[in-house]
C-alpha positions in Angstrom: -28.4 0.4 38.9 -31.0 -1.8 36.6 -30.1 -5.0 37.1 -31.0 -7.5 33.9 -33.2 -10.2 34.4 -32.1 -13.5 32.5 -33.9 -16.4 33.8 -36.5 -17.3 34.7 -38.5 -16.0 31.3 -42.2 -16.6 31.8 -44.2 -18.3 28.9 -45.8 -15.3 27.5 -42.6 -13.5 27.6 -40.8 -16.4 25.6 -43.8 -17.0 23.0 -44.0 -13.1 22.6 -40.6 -12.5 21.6 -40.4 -15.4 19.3 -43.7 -13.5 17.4 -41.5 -10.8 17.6 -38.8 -12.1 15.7 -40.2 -13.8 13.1 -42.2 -10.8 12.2 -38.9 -8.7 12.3 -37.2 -11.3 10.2 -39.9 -11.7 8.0 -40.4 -7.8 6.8 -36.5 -7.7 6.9 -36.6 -10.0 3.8 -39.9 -9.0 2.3 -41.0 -12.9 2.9 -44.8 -14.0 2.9 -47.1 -14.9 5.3 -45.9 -18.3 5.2 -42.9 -16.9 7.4 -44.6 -15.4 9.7 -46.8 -18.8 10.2 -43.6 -20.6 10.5 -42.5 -18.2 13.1 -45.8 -18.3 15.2 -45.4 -22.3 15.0 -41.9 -22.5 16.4 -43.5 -19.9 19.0 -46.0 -22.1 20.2 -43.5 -24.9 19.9 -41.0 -23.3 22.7 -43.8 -22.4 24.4 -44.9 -26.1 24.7 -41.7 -27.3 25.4 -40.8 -24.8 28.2 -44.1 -25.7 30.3 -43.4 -29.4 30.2 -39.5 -28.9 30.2 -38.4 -30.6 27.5 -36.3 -27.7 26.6 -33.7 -25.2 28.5 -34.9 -21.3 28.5 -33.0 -20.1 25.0 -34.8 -18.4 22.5 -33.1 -19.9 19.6 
């Protein structure tokens, strides 16, 4: 049986899924690159804030 791993979520796992998303969300609603810069911001953002801890692990 597989068993799911929740925490801990490594940086590049955390920054890569956040890309992920926004570029998901971003062809969903036909949006512009704006969007998708906004997304990769908010990336490096939780990245930042999961390496110095300012932050629990969500991806939200």
């Amino acid at each position: 049986m597989r068993r799911e791993r929740l925490y801990p979520i490594n940086q590049w796992d955390a920054a890569h899924a956040m890309v992920m998303l926004s570029v998901t969300h971003a062809k969903r609603h036909d949006s512009t690159q704006q969007t998708l810069d906004e997304g990769r911001r908010r990336a490096a953002q939780t990245l930042d804030e999961g390496i110095t801890g300012r932050r629990c692990g969500h991806l939200v």
